[in-house]
PDB file with SEQRES, HELIX, SHEET and CRYST1 records, atoms N, CA, C and O in Angstrom:
SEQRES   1 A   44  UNK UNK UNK UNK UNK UNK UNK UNK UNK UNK UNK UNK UNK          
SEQRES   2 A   44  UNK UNK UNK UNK UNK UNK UNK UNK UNK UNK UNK UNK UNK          
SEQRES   3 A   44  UNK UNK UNK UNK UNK UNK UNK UNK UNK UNK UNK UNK UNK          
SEQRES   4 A   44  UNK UNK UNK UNK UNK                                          
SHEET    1 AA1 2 UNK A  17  UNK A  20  0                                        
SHEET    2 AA1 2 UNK A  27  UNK A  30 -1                                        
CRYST1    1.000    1.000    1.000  90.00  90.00  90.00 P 1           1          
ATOM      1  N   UNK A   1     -16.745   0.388   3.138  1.00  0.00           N  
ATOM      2  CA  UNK A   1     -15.916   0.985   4.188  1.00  0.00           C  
ATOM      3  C   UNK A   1     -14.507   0.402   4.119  1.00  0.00           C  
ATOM      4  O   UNK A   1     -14.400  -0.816   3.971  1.00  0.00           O  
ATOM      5  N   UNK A   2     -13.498   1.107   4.205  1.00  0.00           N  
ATOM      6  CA  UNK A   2     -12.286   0.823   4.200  1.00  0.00           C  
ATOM      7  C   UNK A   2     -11.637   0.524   5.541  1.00  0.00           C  
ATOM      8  O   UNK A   2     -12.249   1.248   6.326  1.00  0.00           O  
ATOM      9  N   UNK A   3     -11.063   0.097   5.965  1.00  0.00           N  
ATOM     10  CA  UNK A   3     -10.247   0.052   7.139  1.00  0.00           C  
ATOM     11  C   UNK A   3      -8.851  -0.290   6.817  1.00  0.00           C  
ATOM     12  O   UNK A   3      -8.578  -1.002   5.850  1.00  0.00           O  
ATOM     13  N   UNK A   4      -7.941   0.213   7.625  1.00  0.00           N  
ATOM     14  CA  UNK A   4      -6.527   0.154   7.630  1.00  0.00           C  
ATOM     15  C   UNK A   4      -5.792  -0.926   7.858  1.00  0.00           C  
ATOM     16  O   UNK A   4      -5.928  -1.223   9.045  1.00  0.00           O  
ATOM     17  N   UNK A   5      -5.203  -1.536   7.406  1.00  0.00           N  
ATOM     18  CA  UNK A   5      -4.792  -2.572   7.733  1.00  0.00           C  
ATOM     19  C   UNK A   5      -3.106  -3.012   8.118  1.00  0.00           C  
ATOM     20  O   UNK A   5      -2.766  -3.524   9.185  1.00  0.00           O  
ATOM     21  N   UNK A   6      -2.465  -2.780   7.326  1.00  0.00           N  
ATOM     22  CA  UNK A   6      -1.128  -2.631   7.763  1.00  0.00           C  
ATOM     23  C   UNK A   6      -0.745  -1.963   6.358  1.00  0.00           C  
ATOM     24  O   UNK A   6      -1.327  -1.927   5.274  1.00  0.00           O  
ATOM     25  N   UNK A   7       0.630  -1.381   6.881  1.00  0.00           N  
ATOM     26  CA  UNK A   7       1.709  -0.422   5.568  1.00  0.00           C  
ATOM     27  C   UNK A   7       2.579  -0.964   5.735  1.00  0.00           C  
ATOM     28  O   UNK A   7       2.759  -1.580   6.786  1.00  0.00           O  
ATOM     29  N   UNK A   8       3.568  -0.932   4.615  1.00  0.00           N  
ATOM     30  CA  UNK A   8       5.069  -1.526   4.768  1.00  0.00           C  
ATOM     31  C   UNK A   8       5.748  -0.200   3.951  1.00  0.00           C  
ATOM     32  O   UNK A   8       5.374   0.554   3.053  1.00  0.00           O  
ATOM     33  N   UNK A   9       7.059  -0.368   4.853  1.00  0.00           N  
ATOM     34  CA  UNK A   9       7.626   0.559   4.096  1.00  0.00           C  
ATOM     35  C   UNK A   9       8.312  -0.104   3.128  1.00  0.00           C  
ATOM     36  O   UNK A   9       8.525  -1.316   3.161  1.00  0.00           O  
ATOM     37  N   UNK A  10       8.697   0.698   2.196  1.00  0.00           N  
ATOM     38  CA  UNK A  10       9.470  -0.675   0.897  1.00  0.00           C  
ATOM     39  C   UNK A  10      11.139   0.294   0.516  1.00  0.00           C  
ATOM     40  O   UNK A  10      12.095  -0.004  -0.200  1.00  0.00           O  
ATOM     41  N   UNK A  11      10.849   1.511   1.390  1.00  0.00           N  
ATOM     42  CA  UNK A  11      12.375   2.435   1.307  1.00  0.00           C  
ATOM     43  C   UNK A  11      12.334   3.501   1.684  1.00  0.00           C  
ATOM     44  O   UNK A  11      11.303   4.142   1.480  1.00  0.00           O  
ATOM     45  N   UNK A  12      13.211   3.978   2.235  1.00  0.00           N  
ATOM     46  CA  UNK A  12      12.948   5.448   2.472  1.00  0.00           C  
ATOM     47  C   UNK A  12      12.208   6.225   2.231  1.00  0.00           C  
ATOM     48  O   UNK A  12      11.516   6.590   3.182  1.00  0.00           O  
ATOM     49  N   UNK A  13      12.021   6.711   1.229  1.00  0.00           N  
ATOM     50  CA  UNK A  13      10.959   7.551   1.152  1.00  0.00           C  
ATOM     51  C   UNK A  13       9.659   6.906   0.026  1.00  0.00           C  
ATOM     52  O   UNK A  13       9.337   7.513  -0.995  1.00  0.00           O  
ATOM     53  N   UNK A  14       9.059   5.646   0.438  1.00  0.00           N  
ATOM     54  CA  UNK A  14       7.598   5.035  -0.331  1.00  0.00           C  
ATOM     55  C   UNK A  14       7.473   4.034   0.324  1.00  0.00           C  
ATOM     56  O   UNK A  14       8.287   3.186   0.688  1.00  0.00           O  
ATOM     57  N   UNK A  15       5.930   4.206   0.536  1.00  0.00           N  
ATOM     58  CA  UNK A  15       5.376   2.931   1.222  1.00  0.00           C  
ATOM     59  C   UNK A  15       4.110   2.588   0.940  1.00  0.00           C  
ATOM     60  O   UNK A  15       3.335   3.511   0.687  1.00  0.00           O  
ATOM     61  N   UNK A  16       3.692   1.428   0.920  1.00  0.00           N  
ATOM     62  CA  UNK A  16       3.010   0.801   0.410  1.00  0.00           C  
ATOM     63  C   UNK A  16       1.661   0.323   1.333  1.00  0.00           C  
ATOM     64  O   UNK A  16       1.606  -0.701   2.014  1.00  0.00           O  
ATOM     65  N   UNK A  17       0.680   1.252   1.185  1.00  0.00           N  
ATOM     66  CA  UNK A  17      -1.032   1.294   2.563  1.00  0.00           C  
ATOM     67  C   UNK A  17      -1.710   0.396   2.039  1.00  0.00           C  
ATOM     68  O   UNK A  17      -2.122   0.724   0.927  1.00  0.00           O  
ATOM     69  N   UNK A  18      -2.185  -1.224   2.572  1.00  0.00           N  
ATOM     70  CA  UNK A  18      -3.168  -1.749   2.288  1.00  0.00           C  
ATOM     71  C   UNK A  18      -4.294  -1.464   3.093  1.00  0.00           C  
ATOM     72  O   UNK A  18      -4.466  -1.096   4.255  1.00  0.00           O  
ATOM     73  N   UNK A  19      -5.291  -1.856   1.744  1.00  0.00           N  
ATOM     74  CA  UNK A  19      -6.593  -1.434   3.202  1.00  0.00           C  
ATOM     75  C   UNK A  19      -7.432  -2.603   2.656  1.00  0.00           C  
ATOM     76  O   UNK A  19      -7.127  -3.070   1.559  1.00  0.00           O  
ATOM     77  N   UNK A  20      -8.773  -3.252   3.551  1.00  0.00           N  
ATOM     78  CA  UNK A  20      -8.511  -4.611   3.483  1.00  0.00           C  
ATOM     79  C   UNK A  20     -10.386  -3.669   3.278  1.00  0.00           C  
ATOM     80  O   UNK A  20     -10.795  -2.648   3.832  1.00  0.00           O  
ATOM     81  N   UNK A  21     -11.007  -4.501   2.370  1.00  0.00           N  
ATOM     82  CA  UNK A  21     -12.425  -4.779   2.140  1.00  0.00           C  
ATOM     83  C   UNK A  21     -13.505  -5.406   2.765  1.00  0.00           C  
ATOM     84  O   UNK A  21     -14.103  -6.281   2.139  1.00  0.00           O  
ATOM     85  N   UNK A  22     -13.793  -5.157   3.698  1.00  0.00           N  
ATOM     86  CA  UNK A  22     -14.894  -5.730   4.255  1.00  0.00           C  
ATOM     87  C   UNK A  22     -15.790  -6.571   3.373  1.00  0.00           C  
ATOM     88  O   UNK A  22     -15.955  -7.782   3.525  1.00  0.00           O  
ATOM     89  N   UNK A  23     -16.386  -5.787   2.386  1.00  0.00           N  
ATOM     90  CA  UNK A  23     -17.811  -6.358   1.739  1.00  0.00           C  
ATOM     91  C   UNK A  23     -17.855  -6.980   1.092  1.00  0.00           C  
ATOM     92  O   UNK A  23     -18.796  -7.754   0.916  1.00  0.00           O  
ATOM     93  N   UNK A  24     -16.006  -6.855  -0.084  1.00  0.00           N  
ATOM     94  CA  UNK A  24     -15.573  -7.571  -1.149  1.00  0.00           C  
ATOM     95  C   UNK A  24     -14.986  -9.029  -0.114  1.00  0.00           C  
ATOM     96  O   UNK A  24     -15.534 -10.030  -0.575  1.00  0.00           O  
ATOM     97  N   UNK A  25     -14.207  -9.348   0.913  1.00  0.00           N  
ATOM     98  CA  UNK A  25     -13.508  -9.564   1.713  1.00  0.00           C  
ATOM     99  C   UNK A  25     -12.041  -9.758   0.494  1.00  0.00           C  
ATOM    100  O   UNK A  25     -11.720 -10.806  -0.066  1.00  0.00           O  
ATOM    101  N   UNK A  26     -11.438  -8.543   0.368  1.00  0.00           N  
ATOM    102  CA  UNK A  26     -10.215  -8.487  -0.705  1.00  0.00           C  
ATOM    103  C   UNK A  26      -9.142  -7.229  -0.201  1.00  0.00           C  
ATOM    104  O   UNK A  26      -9.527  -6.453   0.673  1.00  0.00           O  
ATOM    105  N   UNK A  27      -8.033  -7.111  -0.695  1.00  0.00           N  
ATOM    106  CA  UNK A  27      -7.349  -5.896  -0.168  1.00  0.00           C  
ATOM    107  C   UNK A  27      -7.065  -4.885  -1.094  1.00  0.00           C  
ATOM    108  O   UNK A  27      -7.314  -5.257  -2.241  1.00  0.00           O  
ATOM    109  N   UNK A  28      -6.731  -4.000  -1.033  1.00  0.00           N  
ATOM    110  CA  UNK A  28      -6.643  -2.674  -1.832  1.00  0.00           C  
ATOM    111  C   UNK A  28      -5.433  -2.165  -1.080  1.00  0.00           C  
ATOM    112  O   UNK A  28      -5.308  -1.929   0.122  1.00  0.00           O  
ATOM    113  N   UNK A  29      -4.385  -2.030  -2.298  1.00  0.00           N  
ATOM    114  CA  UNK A  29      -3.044  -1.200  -1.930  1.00  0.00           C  
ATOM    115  C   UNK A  29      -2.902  -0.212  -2.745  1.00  0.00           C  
ATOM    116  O   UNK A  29      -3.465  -0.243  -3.839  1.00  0.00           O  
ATOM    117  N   UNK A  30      -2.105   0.872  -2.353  1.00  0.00           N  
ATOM    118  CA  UNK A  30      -1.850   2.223  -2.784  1.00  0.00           C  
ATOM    119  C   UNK A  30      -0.479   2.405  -2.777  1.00  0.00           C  
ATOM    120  O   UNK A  30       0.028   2.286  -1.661  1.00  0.00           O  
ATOM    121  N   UNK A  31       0.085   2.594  -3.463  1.00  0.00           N  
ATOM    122  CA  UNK A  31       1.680   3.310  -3.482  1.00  0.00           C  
ATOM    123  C   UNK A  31       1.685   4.347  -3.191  1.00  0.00           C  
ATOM    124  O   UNK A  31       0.712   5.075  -3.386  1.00  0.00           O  
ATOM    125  N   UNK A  32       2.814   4.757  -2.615  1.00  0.00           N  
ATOM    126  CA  UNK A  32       2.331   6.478  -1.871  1.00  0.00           C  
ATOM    127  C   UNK A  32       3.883   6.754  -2.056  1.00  0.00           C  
ATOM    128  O   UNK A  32       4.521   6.233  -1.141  1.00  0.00           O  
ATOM    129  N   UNK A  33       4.455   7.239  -2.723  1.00  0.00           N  
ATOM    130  CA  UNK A  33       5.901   7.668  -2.841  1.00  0.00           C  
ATOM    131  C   UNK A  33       6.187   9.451  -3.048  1.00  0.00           C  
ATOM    132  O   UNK A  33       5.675  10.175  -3.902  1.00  0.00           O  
ATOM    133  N   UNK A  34       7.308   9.890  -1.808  1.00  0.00           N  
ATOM    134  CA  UNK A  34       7.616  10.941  -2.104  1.00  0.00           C  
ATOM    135  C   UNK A  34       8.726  11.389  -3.189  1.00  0.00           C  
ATOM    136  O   UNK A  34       9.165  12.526  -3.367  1.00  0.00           O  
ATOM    137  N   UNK A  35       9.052  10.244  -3.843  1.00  0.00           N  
ATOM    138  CA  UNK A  35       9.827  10.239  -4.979  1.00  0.00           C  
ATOM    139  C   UNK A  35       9.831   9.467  -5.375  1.00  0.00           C  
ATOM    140  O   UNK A  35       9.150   8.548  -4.920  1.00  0.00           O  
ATOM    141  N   UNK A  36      10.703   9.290  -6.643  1.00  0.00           N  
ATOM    142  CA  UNK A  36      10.418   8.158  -7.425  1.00  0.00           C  
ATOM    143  C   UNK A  36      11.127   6.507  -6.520  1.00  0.00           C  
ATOM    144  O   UNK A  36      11.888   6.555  -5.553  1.00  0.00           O  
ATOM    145  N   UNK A  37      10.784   5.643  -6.952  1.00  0.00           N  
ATOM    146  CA  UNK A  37      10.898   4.254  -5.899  1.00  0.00           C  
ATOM    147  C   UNK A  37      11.190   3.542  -6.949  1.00  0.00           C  
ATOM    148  O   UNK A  37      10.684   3.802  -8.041  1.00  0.00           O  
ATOM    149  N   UNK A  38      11.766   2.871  -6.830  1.00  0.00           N  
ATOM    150  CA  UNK A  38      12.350   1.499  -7.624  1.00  0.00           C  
ATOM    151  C   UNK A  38      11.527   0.419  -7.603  1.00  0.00           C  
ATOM    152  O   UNK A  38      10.959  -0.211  -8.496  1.00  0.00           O  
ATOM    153  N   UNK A  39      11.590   0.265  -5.758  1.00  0.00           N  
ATOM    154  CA  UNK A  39      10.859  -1.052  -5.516  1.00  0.00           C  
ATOM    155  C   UNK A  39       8.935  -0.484  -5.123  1.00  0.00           C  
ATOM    156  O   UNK A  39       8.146  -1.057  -4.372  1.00  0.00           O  
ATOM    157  N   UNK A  40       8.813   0.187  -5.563  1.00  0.00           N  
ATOM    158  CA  UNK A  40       7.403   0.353  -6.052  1.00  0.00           C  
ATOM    159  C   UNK A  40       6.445  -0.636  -6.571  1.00  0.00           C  
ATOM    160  O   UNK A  40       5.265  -0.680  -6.221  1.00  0.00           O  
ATOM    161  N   UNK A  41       7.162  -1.661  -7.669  1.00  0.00           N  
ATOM    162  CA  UNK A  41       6.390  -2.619  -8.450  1.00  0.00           C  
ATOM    163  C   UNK A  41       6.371  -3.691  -7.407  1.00  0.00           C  
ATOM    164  O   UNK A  41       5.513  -4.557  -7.580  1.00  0.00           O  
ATOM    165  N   UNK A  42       7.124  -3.805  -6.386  1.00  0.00           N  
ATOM    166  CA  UNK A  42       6.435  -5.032  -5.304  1.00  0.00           C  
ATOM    167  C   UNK A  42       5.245  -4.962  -4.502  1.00  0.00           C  
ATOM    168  O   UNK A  42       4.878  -5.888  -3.779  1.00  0.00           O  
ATOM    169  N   UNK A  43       4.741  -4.051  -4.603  1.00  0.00           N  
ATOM    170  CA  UNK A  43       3.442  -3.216  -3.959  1.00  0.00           C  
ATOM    171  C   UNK A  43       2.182  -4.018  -4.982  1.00  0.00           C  
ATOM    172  O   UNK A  43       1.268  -4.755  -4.614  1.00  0.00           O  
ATOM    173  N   UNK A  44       2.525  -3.577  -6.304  1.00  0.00           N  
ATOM    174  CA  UNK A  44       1.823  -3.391  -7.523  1.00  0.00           C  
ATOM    175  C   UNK A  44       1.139  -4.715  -7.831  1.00  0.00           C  
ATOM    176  O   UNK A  44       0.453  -4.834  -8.847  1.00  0.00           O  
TER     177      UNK A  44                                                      
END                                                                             
C-alpha cells in the first residue's frame, strides 16, 4: 500500500510525489513534469 507523503515542487511546472512504503519502510519518488525540468535530477 502506498500512501502519500509529501511533494515538493522543484519549478514551475514539475514536481516531485514521494510516497513512503509501509512494508518495505522506504520511499518511492516519481517525477511528474509538464515539461521538460532541469532540476528534475534532484528528485532522482
Amino acid at each position: 500500500m502506498l500512501h502519500l507523503f509529501v511533494f515538493v515542487v522543484l519549478s514551475f511546472n514539475c514536481l516531485c510525489i514521494c510516497f513512503f512504503r509501509t512494508y518495505k519502510w522506504m520511499f518511492q519518488c516519481v517525477i511528474v513534469c509538464v515539461d521538460k525540468c532541469q532540476w528534475a535530477w534532484l528528485c532522482a
